[in-house]
ROBA-934197 format. One record per atom (N, C-alpha, C, O, CB): x, y, z. Coordinates in pm, whole numbers, padded with zeros to 5 digits, always signed. Atoms other than C-alpha are relative to their C-alpha. Glycine has a CB too. Layout:
XYZ;...
***
This chain:
-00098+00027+00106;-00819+02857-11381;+00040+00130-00068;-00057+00193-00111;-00057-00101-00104;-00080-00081+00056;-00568+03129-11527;-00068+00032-00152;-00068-00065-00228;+00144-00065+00004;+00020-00047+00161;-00697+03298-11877;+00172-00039-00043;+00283-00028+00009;-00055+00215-00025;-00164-00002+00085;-00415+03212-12125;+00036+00142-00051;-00045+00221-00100;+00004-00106-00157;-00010-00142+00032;-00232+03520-12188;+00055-00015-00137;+00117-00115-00172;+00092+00092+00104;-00012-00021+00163;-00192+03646-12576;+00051+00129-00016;-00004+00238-00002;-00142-00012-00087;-00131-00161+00030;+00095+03909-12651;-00020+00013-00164;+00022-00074-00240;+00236-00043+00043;+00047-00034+00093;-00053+04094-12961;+00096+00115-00068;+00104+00228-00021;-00127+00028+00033;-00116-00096+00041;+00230+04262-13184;+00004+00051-00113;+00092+00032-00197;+00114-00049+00006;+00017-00123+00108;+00098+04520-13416;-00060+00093-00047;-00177+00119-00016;-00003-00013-00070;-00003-00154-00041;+00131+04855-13528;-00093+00037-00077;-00066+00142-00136;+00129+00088-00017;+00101-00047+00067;-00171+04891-13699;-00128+00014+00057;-00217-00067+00029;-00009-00065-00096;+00052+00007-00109;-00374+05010-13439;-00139-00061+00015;-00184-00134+00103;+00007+00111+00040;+00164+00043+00015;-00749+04977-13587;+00035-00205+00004;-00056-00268+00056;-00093+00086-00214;+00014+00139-00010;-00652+04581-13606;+00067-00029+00120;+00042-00142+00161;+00051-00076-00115;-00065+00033-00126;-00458+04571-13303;-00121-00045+00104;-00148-00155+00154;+00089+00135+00057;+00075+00052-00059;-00736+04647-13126;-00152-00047-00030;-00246-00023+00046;+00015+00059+00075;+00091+00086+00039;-00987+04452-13300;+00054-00136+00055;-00023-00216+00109;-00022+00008-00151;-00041+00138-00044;-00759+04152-13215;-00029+00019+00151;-00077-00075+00213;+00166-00044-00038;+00001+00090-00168;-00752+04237-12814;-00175+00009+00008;-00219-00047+00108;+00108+00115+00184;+00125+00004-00033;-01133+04291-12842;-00066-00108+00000;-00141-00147+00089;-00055+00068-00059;+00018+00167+00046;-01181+03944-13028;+00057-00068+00094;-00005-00172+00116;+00068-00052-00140;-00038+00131-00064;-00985+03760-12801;-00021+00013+00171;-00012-00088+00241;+00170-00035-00042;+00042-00012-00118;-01082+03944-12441;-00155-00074-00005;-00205-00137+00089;+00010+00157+00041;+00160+00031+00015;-01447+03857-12566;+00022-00187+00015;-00056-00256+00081;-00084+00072-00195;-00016+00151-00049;-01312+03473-12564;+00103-00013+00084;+00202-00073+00041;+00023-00100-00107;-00035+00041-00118;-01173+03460-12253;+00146-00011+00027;+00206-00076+00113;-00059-00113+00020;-00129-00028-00054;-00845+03576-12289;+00102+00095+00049;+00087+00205-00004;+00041-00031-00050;-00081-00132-00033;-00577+03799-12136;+00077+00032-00104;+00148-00050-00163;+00090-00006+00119;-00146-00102+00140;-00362+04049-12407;+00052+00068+00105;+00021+00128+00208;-00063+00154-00163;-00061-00195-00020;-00109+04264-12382;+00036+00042-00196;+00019-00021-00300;+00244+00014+00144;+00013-00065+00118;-00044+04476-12670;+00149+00039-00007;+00212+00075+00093;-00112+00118-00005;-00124-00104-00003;+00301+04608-12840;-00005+00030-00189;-00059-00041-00274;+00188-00093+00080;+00030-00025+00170;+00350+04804-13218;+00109+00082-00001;+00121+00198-00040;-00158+00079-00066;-00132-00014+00072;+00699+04795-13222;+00096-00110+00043;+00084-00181+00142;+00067+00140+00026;-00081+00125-00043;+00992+04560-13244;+00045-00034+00124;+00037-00149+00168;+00103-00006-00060;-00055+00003-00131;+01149+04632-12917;-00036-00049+00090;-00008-00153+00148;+00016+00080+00042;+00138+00020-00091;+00864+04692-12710;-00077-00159+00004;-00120-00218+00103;-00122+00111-00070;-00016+00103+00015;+00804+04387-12856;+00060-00136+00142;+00003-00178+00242;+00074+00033-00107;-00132+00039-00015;+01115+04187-12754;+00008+00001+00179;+00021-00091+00259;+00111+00113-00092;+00026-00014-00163;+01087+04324-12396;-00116-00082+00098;-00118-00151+00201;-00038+00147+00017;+00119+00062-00104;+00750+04239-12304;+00032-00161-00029;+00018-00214+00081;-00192+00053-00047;-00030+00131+00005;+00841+03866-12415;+00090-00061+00115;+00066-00157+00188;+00058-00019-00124;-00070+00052-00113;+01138+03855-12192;-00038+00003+00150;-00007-00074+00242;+00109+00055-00006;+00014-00007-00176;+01001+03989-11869;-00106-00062-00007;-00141-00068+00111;-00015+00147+00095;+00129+00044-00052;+00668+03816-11902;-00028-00108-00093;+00009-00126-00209;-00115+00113+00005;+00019+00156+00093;+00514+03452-11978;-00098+00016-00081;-00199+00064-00028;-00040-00143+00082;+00127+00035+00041;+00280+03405-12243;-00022-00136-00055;+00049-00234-00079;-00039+00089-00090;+00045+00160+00049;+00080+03142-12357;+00031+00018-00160;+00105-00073-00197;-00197-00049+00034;+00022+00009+00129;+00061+03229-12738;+00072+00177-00039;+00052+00281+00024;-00188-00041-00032;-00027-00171+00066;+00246+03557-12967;-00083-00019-00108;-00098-00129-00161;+00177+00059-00059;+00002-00027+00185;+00091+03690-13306;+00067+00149+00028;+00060+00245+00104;-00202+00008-00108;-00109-00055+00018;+00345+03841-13424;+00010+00113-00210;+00057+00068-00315;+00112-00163+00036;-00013-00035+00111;+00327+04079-13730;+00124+00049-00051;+00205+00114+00014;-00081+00068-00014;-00159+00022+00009;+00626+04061-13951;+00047+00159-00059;+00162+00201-00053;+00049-00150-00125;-00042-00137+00015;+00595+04435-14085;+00003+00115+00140;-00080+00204+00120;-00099+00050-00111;+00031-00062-00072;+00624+04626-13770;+00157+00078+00011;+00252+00032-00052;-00073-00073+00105;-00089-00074+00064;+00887+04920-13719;+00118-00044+00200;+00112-00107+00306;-00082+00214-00072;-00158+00072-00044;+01239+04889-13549;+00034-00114+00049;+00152-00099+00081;+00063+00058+00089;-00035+00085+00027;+01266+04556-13494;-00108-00087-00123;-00223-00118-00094;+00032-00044+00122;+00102+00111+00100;+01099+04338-13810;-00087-00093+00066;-00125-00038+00170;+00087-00103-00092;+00062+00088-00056;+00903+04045-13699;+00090-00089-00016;+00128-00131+00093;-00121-00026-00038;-00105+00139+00076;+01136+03782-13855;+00123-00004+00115;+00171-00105+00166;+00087+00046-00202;-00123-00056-00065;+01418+03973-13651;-00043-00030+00171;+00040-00064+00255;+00026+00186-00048;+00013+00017-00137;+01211+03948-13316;+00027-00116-00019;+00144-00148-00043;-00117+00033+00076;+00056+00127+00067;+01073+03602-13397;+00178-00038+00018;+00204-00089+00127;-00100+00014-00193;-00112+00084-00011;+01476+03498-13456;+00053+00036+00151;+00063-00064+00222;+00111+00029-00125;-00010-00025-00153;+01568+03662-13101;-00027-00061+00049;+00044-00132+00121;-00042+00075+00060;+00074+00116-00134;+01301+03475-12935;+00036-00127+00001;+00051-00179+00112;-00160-00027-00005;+00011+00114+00009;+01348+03162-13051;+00184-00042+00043;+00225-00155+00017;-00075-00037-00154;-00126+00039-00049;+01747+03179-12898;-00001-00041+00136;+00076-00113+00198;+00092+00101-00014;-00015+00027-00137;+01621+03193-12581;-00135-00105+00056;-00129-00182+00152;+00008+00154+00077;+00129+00092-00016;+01257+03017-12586;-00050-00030-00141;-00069+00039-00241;-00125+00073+00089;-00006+00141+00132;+01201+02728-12830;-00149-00040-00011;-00192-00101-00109;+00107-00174+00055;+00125+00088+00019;+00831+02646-12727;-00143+00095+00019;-00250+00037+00000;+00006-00130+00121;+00098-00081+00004;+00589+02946-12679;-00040-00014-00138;+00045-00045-00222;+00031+00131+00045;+00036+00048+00140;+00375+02905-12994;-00001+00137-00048;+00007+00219+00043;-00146-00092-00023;-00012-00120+00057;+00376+03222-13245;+00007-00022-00097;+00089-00090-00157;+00078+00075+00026;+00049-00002+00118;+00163+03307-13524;+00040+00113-00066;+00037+00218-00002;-00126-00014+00002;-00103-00120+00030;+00351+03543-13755;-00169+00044-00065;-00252-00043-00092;+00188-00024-00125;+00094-00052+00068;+00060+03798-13908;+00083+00087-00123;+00168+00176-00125;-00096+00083+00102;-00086-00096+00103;+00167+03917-14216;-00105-00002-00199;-00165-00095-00252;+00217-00107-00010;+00069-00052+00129;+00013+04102-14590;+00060-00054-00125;+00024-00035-00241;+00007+00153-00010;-00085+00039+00083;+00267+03930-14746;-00077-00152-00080;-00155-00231-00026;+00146-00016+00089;+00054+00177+00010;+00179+03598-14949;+00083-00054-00116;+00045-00138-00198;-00190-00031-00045;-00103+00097+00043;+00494+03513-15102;+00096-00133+00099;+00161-00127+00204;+00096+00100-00054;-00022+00138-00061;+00586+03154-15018;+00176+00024+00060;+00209-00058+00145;-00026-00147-00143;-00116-00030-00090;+00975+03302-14903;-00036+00043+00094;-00013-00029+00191;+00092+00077-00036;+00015-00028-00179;+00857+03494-14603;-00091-00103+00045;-00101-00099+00168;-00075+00162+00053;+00051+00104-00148;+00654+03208-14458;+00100-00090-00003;+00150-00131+00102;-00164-00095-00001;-00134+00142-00042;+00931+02932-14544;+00032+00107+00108;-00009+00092+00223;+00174-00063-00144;-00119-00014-00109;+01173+03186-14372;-00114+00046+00154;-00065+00026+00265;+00146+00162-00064;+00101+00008-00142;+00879+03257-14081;+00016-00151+00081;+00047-00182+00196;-00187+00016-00054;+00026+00142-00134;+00831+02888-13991;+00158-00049+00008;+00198-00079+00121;-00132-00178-00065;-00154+00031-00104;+01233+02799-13984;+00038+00090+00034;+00160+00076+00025;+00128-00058-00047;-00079-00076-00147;+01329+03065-13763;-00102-00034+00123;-00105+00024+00231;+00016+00206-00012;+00125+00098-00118;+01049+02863-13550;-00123+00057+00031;-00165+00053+00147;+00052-00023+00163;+00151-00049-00010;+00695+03035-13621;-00047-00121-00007;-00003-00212-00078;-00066+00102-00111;+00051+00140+00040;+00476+02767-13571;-00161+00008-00062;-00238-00088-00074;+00007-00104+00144;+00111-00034+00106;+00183+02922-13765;+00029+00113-00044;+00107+00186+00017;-00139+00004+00042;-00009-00095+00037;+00131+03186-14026;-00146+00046-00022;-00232-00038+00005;+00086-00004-00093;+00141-00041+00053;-00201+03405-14149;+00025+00113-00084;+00093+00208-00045;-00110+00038+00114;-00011-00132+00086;-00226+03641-14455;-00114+00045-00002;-00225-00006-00016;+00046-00006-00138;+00138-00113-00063;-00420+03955-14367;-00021-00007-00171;+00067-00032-00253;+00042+00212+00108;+00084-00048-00092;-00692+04029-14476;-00041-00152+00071;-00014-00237-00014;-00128+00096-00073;+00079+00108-00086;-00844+03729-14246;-00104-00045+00090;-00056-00051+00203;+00046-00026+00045;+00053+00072-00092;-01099+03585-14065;+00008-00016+00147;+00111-00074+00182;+00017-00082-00036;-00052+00025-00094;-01123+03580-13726;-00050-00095+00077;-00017-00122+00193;+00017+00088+00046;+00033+00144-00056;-01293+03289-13664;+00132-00105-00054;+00176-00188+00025;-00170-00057-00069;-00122+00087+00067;-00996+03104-13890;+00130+00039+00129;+00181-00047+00201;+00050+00073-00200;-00085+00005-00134;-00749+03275-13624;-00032-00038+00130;+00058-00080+00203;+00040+00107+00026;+00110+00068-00151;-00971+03175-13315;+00045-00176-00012;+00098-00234+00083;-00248+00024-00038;-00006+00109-00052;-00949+02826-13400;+00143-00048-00013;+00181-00139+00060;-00097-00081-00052;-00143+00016+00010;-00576+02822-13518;+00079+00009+00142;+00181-00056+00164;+00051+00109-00097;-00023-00046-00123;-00529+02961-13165;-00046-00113+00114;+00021-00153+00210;-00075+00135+00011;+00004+00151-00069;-00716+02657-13022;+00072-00100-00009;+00101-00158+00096;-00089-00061-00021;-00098+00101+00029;-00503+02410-13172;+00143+00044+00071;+00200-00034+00147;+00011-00016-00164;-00114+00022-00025;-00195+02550-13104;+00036+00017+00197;+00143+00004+00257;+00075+00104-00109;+00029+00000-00158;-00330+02601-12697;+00054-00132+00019;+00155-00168+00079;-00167+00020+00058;+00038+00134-00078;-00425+02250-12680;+00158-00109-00056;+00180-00221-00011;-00200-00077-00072;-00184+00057+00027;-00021+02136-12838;+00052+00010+00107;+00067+00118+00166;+00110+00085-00102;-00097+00065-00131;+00174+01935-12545;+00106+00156-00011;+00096+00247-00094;+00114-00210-00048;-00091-00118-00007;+00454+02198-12451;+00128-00074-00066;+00196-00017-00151;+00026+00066+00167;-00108+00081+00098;+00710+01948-12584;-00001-00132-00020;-00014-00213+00071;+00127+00011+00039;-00041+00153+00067;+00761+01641-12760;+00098-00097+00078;+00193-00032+00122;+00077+00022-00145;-00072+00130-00093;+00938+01304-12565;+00082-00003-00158;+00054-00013-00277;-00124-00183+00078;-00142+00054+00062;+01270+01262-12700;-00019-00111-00027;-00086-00188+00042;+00123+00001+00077;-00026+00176+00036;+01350+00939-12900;+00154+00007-00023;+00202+00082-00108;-00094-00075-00167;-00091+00012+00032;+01692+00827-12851;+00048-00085-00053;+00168-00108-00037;+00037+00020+00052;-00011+00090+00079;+01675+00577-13063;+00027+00049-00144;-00032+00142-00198;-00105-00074+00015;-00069-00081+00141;+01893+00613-13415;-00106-00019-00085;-00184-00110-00058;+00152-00066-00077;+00100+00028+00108;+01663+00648-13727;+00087-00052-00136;+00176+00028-00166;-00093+00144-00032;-00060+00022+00089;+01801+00461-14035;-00104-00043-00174;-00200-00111-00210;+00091-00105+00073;+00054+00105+00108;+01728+00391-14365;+00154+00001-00093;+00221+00103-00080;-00172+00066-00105;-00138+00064+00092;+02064+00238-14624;+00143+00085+00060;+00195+00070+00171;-00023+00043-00205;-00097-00058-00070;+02335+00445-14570;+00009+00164+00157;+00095+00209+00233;+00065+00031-00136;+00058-00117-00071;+02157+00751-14368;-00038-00032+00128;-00120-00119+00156;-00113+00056-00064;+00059+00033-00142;+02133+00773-14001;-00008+00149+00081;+00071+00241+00063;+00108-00119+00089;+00025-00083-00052;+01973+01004-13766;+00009-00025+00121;-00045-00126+00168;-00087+00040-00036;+00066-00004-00153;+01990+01073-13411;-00045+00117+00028;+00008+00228+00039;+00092-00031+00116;+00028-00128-00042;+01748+01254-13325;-00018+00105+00121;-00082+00210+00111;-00070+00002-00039;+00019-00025-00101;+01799+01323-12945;+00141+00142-00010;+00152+00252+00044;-00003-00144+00099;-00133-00120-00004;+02156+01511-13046;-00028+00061-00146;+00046+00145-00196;+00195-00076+00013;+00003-00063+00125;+02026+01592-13371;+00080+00025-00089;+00112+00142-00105;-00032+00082+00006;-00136+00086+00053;+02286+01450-13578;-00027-00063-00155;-00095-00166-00158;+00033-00144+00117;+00075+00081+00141;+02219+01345-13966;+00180+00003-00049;+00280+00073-00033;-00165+00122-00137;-00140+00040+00067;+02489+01165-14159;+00007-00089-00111;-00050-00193-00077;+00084-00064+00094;-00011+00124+00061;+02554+00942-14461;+00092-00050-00049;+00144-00015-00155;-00060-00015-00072;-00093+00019+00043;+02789+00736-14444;+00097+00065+00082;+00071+00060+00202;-00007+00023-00114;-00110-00052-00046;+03096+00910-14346;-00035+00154-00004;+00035+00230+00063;+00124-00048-00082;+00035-00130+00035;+02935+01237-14452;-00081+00074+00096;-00203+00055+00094;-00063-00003-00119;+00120-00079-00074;+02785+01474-14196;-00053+00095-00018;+00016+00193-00046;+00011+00029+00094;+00122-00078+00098;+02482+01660-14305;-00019+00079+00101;-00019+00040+00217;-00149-00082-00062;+00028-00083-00092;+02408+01996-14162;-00143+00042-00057;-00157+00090-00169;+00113+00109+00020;+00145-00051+00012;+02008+02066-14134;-00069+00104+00019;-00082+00037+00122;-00058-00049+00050;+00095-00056-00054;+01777+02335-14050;-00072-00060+00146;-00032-00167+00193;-00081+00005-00104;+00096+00028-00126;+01546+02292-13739;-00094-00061-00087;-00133-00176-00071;-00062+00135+00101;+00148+00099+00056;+01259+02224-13995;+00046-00115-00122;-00013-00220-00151;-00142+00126-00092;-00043+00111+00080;+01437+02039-14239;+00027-00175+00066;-00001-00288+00026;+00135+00062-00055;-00011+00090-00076;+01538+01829-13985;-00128-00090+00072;-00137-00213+00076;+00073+00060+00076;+00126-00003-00071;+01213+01817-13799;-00061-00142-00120;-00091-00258-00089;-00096+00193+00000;+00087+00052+00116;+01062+01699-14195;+00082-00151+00008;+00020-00254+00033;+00013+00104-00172;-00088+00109-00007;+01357+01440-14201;-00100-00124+00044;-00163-00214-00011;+00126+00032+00108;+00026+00094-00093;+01260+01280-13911;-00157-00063+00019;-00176-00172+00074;+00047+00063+00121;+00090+00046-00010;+00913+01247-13931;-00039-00095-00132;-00114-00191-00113;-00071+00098+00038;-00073+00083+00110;+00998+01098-14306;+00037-00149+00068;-00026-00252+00043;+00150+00086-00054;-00031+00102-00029;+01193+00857-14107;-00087-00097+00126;-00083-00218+00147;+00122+00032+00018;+00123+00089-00099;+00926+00753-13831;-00118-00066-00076;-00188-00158-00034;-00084+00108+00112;+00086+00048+00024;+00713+00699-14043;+00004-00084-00157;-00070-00080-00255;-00082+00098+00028;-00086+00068+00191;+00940+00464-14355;-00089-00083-00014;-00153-00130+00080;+00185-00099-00023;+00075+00057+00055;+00755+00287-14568;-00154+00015-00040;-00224-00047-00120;+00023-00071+00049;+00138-00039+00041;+00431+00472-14542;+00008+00168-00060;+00072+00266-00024;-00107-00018+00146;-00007-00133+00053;+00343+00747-14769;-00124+00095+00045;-00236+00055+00075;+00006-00012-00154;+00027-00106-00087;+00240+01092-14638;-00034+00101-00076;+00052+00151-00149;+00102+00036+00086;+00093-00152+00068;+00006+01386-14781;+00078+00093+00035;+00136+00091+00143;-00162+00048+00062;-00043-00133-00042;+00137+01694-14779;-00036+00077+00126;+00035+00136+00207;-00034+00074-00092;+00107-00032-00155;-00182+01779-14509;+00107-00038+00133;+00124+00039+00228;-00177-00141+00012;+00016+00093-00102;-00023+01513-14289;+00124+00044-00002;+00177-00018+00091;-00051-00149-00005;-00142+00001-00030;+00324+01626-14310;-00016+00124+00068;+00028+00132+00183;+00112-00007-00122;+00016-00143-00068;+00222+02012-14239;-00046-00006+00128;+00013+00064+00211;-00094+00091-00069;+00025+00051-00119;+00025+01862-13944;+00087+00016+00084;+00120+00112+00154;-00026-00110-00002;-00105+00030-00107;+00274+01677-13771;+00130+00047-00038;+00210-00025+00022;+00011-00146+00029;-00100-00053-00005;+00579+01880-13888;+00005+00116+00073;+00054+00113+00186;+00034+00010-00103;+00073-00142-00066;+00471+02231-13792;-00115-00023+00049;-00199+00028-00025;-00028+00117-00093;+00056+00013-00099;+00248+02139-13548;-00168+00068-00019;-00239+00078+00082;+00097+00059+00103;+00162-00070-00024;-00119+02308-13640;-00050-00077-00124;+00013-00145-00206;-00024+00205-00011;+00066+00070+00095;-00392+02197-13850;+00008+00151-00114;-00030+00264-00080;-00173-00073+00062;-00043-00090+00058;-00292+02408-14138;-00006-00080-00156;+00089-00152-00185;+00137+00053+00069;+00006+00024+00108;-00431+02322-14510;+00025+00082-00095;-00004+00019-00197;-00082-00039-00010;+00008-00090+00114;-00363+02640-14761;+00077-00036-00091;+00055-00083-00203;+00025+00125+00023;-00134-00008+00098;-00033+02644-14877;+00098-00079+00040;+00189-00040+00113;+00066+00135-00010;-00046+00081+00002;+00096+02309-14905;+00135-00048-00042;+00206-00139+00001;-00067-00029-00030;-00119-00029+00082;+00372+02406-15160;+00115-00002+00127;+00218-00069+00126;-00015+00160-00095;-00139-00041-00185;+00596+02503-14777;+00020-00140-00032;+00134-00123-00076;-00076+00051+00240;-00041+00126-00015;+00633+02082-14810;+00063-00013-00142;+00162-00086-00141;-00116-00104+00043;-00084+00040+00108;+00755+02071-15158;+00129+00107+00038;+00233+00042+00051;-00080+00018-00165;-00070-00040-00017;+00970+02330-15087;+00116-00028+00110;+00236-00017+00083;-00051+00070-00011;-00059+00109-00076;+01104+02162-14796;+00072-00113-00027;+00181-00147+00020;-00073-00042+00050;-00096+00116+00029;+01193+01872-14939;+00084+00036-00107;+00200-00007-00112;-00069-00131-00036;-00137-00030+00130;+01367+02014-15263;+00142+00084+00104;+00246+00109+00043;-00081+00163-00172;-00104-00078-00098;+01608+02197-14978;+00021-00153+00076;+00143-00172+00076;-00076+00162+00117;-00065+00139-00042;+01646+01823-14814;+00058-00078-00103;+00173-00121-00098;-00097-00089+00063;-00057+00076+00128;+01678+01649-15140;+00172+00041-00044;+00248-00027-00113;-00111+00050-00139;-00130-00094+00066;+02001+01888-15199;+00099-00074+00093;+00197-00137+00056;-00001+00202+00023;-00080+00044-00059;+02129+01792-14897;+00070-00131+00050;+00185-00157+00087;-00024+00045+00050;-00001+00135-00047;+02056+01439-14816;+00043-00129-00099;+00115-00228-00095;-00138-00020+00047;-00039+00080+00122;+02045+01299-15130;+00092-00009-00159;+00122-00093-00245;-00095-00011-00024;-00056-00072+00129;+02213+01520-15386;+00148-00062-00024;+00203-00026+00080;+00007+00178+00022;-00143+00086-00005;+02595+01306-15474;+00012-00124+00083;+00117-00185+00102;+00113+00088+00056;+00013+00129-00057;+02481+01023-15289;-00026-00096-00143;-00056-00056-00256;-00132-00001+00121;+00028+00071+00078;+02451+00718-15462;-00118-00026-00018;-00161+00001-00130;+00052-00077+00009;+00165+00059+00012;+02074+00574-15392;-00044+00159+00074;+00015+00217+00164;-00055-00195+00123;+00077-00122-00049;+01826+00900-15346;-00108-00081+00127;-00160-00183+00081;-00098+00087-00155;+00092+00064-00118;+01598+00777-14996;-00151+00058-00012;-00256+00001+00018;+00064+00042+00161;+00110-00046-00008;+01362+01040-15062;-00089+00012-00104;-00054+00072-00205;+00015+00089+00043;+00050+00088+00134;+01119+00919-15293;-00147+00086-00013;-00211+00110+00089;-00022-00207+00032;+00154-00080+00050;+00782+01119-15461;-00154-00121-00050;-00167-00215-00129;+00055+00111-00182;+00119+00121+00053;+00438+00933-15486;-00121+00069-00067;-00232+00088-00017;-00070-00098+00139;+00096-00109+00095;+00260+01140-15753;-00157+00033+00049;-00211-00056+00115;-00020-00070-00162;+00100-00035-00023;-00048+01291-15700;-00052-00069+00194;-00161-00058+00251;-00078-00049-00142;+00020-00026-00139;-00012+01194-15325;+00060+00051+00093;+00009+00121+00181;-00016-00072+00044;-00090-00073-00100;+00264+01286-15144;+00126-00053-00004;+00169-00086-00114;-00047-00005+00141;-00147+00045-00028;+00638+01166-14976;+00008-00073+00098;-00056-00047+00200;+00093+00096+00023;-00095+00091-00026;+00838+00872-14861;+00112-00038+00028;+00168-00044-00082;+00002-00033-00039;-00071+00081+00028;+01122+00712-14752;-00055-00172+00030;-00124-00231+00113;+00113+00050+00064;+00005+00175-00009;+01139+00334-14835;+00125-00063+00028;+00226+00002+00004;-00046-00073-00139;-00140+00102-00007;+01413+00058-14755;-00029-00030-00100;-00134-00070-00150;+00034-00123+00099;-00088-00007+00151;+01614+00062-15059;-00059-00145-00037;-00127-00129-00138;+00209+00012+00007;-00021+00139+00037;+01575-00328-15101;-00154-00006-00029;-00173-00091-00116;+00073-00113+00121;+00095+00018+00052;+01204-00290-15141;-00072+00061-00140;-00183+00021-00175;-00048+00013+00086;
***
């Protein structure tokens, strides 16, 4: 069986190679790059299983690769590494499609198992082409399509993503945990706030000059939509 390969992207060499040492020692293949380009390149000519991706690195940013990649490949998983721990660079990390983050300094047992989870994630999700509704709001989410009413709503990837799992799951209310879960895809408890923030950026759009609001708050637990009539 193939080692999973792990493309390690940063320019800080003493942690660079602490990371390929940590992760050759569990059984995996690296390559190494500690710059944007170099970057950028080794992604296109070669498959990997998993990027960490640090978002300070020099001529291309991380954010800047990271949006590149994700024009041409949608499902390689990629953990942005970054010193940063303001809640704007990870929102804008996970919608340009990071599907984990980590603020150095860290653990590398906490990245080890973050790295398991996002291994053992199907490569993609089964389409539902079935519309999602609740009162005037309908989704399809196979063309990815949100509307209310006569009104067509333009989303994000994760806004959308949050939407929809909102709407799979109407009538039952949802932890913040459980939304970070199954929205962004890893088991990921820190910084929960990424879901309020999320929804106040849906709320604007979905519900904001509408008549009935769908998206509904359940204090001290989490978010909802309900059918209006209940």
């Amino acid at each position: 069986m193939a080692k999973p390969k792990i493309l390690i992207i940063e320019d800080e060499q003493k942690l660079s190679r602490v990371l390929q040492l940590e992760l050759e020692y569990e059984n995996y293949e690296t390559g190494v790059a500690d710059n944007g380009k170099d970057a950028l390149r080794l992604i296109e000519e070669e498959n990997w299983d998993l990027v960490l991706l640090d978002i300070m690195i020099p001529e291309l940013s991380g954010l800047e690769v990271l949006r590149r990649v994700r024009r041409f490949d949608e499902e390689t998983p990629i953990v942005l590494l970054t010193a940063r721990d303001e809640i704007h660079d990870k929102v804008s990390g996970l919608d340009l499609g990071a599907d984990d983050y980590i603020t150095k300094p860290f653990q590398i047992e906490e990245l080890l198992a973050r790295i398991r989870v996002l291994l053992r994630r199907p490569k993609a999700k089964k389409e539902n082409n079935e519309d999602l509704t609740v009162a005037d709001l309908r989704v399809n989410p196979s063309a990815r399509e949100v509307s209310r009413g006569e009104v067509q709503i333009d989303l994000t990837p994760r806004e959308f993503d949050l939407l929809v799992c909102l709407l799979q799951n109407k009538n039952i209310v949802l932890t913040r945990e459980q939304l970070i879960e199954q929205v962004w895809g890893f088991d990921y408890y820190g910084d929960t706030n990424v879901v309020d923030v999320y929804i106040r950026y849906l709320r604007q759009k979905v519900d904001k000059g509408f008549e009935a609001a769908v998206i509904q708050t359940v204090r001290g637990v989490g978010y909802t939509i309900k059918d209006l009539e209940q």
